[in-house]
N, CA, C and O of each residue as an XYZ file, in Angstrom:
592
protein
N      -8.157     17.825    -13.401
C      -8.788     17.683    -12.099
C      -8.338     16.402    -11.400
O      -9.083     15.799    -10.628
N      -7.121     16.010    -11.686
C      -6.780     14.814    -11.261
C      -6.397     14.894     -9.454
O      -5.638     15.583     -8.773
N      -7.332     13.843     -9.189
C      -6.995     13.787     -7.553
C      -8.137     14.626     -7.223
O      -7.938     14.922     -6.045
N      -9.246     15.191     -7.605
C     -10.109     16.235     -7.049
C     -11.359     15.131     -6.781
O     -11.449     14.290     -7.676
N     -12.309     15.013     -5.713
C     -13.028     14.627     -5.671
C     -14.449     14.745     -5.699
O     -15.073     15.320     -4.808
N     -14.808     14.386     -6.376
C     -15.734     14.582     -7.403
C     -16.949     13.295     -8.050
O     -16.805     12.782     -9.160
N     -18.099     12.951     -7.102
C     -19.304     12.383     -7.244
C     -20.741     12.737     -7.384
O     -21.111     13.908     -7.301
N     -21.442     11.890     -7.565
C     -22.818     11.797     -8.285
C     -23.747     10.481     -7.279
O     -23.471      9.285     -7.180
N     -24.729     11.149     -6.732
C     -25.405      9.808     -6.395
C     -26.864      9.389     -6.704
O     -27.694     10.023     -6.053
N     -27.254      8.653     -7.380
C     -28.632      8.694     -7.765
C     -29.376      7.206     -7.318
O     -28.889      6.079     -7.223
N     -30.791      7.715     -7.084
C     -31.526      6.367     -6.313
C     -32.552      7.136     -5.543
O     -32.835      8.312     -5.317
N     -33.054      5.733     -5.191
C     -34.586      6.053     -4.340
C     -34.179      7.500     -3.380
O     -33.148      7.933     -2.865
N     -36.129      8.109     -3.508
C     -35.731      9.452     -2.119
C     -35.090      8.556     -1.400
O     -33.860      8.582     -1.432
N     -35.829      7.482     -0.524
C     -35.143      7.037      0.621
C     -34.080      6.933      0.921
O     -33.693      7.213      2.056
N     -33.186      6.426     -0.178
C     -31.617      6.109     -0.185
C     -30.790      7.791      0.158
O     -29.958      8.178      0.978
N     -31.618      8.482     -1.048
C     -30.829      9.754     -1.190
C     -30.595     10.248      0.312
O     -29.514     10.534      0.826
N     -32.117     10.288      1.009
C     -32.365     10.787      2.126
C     -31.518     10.388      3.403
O     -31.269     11.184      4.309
N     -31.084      9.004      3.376
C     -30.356      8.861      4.411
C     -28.837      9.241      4.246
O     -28.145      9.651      5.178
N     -28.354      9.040      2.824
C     -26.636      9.647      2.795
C     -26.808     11.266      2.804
O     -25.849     11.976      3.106
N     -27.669     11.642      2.570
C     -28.168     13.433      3.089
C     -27.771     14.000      4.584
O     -27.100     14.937      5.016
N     -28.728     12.680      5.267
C     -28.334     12.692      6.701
C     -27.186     12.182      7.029
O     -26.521     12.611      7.972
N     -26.840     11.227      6.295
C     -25.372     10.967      7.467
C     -24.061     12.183      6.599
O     -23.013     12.604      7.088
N     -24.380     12.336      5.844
C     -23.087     13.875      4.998
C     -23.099     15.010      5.617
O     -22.067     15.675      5.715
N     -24.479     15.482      6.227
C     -25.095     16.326      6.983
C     -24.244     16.493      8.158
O     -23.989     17.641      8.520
N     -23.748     15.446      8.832
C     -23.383     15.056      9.890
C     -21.532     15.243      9.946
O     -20.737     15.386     10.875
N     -21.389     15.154      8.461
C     -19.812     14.265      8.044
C     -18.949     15.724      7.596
O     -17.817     16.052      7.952
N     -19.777     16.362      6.813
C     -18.995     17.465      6.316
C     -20.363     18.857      6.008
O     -21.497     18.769      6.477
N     -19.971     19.806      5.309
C     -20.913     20.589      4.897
C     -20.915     20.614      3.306
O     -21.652     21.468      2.812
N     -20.135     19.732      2.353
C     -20.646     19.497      1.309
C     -19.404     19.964      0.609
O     -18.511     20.535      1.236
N     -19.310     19.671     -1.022
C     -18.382     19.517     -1.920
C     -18.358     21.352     -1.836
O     -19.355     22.019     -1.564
N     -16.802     22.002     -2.178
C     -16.244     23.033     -2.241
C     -16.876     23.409     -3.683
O     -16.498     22.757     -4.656
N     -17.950     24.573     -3.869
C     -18.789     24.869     -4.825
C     -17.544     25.145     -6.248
O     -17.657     24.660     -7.373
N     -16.521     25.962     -5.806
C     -15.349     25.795     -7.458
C     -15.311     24.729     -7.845
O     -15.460     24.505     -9.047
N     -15.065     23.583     -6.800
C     -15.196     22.192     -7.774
C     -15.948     21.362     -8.508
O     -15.736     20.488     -9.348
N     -17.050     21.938     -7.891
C     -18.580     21.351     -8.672
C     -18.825     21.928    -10.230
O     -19.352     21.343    -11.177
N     -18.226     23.353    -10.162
C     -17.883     24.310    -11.150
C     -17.359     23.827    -11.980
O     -17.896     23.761    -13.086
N     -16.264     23.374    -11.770
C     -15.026     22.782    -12.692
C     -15.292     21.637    -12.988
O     -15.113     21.320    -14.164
N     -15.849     20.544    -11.962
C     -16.521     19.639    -12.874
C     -17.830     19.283    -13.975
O     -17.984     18.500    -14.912
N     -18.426     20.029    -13.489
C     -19.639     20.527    -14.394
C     -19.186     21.306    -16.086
O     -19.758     21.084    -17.153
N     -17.928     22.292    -15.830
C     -17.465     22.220    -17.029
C     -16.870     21.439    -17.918
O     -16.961     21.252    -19.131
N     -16.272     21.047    -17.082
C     -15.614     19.475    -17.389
C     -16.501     18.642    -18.275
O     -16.322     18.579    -19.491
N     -17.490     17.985    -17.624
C     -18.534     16.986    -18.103
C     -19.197     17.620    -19.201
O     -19.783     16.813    -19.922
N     -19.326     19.412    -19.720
C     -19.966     19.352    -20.664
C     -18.967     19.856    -21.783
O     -19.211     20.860    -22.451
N     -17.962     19.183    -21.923
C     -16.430     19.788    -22.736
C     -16.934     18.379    -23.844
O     -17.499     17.357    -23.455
N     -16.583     18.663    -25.110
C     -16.559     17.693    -26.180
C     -15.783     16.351    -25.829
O     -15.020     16.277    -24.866
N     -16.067     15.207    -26.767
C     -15.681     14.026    -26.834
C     -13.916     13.991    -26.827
O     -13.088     13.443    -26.099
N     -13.852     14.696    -27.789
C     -11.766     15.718    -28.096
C     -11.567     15.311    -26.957
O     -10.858     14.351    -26.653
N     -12.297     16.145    -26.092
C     -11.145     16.760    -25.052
C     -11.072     15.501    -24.117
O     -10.056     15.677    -23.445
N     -11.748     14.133    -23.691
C     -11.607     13.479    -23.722
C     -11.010     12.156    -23.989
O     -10.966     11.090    -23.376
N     -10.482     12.677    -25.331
C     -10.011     11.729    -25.853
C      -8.421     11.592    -26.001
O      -7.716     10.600    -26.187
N      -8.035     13.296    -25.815
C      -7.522     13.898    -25.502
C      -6.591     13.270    -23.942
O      -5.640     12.512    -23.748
N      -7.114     13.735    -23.457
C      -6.696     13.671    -22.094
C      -6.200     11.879    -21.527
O      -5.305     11.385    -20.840
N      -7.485     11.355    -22.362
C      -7.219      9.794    -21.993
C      -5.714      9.439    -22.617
O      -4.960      8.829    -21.859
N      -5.268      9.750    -23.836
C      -4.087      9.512    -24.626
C      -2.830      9.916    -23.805
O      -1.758      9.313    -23.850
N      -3.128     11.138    -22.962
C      -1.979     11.826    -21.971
C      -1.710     10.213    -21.065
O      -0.714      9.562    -21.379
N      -2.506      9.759    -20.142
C      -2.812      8.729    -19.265
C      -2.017      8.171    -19.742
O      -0.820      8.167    -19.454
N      -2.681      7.489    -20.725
C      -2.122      5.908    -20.966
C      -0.733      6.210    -21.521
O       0.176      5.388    -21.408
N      -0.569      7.401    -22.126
C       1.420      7.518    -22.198
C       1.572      6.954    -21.030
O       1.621      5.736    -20.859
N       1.691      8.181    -19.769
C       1.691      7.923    -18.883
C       2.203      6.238    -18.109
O       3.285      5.780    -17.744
N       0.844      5.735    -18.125
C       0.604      4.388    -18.012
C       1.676      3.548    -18.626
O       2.317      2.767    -17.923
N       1.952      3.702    -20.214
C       3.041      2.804    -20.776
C       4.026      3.725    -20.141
O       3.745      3.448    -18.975
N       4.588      4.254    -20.082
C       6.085      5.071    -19.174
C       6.065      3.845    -17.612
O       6.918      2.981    -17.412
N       4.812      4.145    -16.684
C       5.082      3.633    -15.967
C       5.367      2.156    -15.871
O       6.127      1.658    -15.040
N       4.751      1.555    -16.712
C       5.002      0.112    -17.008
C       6.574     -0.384    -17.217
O       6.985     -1.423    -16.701
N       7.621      0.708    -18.248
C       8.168      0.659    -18.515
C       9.546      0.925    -16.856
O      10.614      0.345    -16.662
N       9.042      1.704    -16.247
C       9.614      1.734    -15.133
C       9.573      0.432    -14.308
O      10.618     -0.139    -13.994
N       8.055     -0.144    -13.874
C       8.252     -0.984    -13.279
C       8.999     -2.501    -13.810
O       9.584     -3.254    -13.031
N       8.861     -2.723    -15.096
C       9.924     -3.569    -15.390
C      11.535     -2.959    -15.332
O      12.473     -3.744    -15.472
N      11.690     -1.985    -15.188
C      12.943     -1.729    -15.139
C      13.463     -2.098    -13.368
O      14.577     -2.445    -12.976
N      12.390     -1.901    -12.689
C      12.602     -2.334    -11.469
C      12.444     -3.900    -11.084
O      12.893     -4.315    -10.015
N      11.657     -4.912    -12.184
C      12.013     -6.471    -11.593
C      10.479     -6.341    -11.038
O      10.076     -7.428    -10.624
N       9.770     -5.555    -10.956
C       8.286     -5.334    -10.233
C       6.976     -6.249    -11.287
O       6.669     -6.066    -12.466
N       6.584     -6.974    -10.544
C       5.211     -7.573    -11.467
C       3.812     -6.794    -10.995
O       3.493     -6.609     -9.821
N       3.221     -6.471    -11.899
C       1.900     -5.327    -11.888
C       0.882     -6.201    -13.063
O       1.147     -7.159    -13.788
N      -0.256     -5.476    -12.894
C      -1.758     -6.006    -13.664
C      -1.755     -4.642    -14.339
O      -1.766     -3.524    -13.824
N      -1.732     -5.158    -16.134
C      -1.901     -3.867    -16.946
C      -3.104     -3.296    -16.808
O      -3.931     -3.700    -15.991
N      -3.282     -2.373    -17.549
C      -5.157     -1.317    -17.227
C      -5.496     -1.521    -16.159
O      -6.565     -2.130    -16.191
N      -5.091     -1.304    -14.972
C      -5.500     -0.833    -13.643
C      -6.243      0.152    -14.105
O      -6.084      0.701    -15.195
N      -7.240      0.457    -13.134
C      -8.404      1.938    -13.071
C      -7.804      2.729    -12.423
O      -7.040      2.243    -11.589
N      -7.883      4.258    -12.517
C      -7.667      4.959    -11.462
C      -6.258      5.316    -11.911
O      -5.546      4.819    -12.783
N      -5.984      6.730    -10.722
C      -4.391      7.558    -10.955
C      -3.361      6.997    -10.782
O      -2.488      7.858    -10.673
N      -2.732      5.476    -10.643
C      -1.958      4.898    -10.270
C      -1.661      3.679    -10.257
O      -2.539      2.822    -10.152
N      -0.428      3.396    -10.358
C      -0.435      1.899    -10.904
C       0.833      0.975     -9.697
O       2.030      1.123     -9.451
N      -0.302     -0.008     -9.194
C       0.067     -1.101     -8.258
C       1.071     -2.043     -8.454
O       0.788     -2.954     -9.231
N       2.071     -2.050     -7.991
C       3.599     -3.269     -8.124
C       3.800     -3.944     -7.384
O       4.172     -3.392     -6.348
N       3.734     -5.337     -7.326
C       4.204     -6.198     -6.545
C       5.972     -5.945     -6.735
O       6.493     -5.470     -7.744
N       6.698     -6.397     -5.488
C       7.950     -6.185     -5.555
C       8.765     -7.027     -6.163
O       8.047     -7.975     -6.480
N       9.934     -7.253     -6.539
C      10.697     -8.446     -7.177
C      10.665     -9.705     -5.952
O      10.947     -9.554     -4.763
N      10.123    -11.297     -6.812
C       9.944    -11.845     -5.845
C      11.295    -12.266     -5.155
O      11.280    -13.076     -4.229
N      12.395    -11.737     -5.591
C      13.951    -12.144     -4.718
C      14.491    -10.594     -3.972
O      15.616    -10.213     -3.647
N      13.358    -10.048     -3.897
C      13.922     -8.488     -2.720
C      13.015     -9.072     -1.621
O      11.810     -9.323     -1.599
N      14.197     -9.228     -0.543
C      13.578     -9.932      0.703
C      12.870     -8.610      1.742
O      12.025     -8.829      2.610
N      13.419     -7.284      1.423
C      12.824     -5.837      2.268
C      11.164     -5.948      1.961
O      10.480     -6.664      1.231
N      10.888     -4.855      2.911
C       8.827     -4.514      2.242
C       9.275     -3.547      1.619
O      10.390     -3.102      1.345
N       8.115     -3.254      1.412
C       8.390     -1.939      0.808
C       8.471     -0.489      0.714
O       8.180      0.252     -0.224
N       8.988     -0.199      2.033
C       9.449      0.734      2.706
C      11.128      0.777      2.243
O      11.743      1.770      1.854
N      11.557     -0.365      2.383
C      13.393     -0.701      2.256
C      13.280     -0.635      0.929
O      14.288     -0.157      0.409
N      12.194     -1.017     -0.028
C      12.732     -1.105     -1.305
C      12.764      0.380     -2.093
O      13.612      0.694     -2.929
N      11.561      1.287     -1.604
C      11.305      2.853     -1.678
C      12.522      3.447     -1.478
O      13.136      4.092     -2.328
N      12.910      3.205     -0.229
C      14.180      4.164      0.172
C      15.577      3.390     -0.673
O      16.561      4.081     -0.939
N      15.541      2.294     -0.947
C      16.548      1.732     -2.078
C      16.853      2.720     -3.234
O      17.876      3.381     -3.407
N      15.613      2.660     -4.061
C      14.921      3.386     -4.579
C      15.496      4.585     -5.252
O      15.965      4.938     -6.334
N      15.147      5.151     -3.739
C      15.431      6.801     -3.639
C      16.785      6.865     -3.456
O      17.276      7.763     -4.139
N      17.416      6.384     -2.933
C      19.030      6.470     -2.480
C      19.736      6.426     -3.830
O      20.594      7.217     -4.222
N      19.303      5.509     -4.394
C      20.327      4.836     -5.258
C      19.803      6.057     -6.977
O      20.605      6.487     -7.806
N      18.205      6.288     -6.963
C      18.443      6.605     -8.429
C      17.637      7.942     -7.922
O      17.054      8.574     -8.802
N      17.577      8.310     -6.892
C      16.814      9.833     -6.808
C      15.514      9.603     -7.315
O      15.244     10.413     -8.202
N      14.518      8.711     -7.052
C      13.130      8.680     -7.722
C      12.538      7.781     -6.731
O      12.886      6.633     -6.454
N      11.361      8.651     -6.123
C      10.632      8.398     -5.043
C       8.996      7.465     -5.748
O       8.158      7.862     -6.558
N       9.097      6.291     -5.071
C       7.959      5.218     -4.845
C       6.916      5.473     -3.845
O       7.343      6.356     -3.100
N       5.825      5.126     -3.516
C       5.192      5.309     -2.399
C       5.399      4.066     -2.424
O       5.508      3.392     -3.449
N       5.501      3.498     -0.792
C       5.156      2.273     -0.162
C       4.333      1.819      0.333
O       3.863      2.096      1.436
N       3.865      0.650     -0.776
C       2.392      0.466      0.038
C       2.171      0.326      1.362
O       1.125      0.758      1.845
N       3.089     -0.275      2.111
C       2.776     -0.832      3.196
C       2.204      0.988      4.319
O       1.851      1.088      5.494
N       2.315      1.689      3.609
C       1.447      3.062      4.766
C       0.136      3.282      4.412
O      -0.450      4.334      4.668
N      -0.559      1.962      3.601
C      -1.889      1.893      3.534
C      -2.365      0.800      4.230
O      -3.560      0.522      4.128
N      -1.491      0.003      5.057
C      -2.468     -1.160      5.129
C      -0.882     -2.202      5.422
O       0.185     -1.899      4.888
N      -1.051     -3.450      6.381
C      -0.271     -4.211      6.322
C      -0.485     -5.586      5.280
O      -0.046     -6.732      5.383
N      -1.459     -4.865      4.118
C      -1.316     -5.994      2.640
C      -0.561     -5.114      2.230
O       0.321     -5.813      1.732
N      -0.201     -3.906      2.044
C       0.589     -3.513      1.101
C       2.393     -3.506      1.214
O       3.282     -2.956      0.564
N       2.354     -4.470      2.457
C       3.782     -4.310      2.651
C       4.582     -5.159      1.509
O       5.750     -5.366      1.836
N       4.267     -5.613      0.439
C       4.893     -6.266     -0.906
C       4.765     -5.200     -2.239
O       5.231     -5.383     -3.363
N       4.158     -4.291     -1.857
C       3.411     -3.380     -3.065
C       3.702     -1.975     -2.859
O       3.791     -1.374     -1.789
N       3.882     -1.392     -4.445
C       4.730      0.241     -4.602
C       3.665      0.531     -5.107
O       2.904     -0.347     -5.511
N       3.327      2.084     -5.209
C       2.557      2.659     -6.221
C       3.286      3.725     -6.403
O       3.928      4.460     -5.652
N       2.944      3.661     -8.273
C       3.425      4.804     -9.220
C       2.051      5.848     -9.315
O       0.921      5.491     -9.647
N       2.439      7.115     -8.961
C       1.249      8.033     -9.513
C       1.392      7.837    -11.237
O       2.320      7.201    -11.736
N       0.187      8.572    -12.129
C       0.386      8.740    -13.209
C      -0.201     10.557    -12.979
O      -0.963     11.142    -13.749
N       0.313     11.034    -11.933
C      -0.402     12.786    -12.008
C       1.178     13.431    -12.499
O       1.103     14.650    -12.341
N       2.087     13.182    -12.849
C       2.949     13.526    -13.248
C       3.233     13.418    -14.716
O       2.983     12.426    -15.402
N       3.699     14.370    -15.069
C       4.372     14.194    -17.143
C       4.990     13.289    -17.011
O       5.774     12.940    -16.128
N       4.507     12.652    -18.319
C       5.578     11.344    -18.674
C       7.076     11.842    -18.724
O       7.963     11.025    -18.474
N       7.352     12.976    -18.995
C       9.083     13.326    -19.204
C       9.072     12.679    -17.845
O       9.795     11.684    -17.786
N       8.491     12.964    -16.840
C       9.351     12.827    -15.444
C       9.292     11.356    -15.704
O      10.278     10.640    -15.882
N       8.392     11.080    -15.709
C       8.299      9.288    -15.647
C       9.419      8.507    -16.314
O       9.706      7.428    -15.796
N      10.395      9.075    -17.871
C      10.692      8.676    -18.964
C      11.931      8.827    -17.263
O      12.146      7.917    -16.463
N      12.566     10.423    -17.209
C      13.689     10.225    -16.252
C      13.607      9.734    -15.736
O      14.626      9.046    -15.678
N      12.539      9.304    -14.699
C      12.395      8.383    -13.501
C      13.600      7.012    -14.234
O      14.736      6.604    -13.995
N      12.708      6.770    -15.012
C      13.488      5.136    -15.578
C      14.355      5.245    -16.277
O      14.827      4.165    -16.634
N      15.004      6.453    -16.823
C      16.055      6.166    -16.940
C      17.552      5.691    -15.867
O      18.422      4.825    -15.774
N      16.969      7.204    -15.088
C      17.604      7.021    -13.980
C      17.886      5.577    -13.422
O      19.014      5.083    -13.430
N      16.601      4.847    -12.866
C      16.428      2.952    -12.219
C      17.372      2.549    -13.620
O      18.537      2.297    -13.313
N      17.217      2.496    -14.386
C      17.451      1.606    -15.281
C      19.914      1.836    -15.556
O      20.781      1.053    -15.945
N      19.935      3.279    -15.072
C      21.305      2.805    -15.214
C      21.791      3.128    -13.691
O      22.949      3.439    -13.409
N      20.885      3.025    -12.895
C      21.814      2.855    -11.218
C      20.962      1.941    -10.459
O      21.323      1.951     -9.282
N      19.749      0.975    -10.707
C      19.326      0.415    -10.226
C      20.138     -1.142     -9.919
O      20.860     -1.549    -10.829
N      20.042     -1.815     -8.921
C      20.811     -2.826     -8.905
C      21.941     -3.332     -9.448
O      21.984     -4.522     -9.760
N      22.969     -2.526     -9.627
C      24.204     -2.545    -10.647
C      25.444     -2.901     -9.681
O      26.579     -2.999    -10.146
């Protein structure tokens, strides 16, 4: 269910009552299959959990392994589907020029931060919703056509 969105809110009536009203207003409410799927989800054994977390953090070490292959400084155990890179501090581009570098040179697409926000113009993000195989090619790829 990665990327599906998917919350819980608990607290005073009062509290409940007013994000009632302003959701009321905002949308008509979570798509009932997904509530489905998460509800199965949440009552699936510890395994499958434990499970799934082990997929990640491959994942996670793959991507790590990429971003040093790129010269990129990042904060290990980030939360969440994706992992944040500062750029090499001697690539003078944002990171738009360094994405399309990137892509030109080893066929493996970065998001650039900077289309979230003008802080992110120093910062890439790696999904981790992809198999590590891709991730493993990803870096291989950077690693024998990157800056050469």
């Amino acid at each position: 269910m990665a990327g599906w969105r998917v919350g819980v809110v608990v607290g005073k009536k009062e509290w409940i009552d007013s994000i009632l009203t302003f959701k009321s207003n905002m949308d008509s409410g979570m798509f009932y299959p997904i509530q489905a799927a998460a509800d199965t989800a949440l009552a699936l054994g510890s395994e499958w959990f434990d499970e799934l977390n082990a997929i990640y953090y491959g994942r996670e070490k793959q991507a790590y392994a990429l971003l040093d292959a790129l010269g990129c400084k990042y904060r290990p155990h980030q939360a969440g589907l994706f992992v944040w890179a500062e750029l090499p501090e001697d690539y003078e581009g944002d990171s738009f020029a360094f994405s399309d570098e990137v892509m030109d040179k080893c066929d493996v697409f970065l998001t650039p931060g900077g289309i979230f926000g003008s802080e992110g113009t120093r910062y890439i993000r790696i999904t981790l919703c992809c198999p590590e195989e891709l991730l493993k090619k990803a870096t291989d790829n950077i690693v024998a056509k990157f800056r050469k």
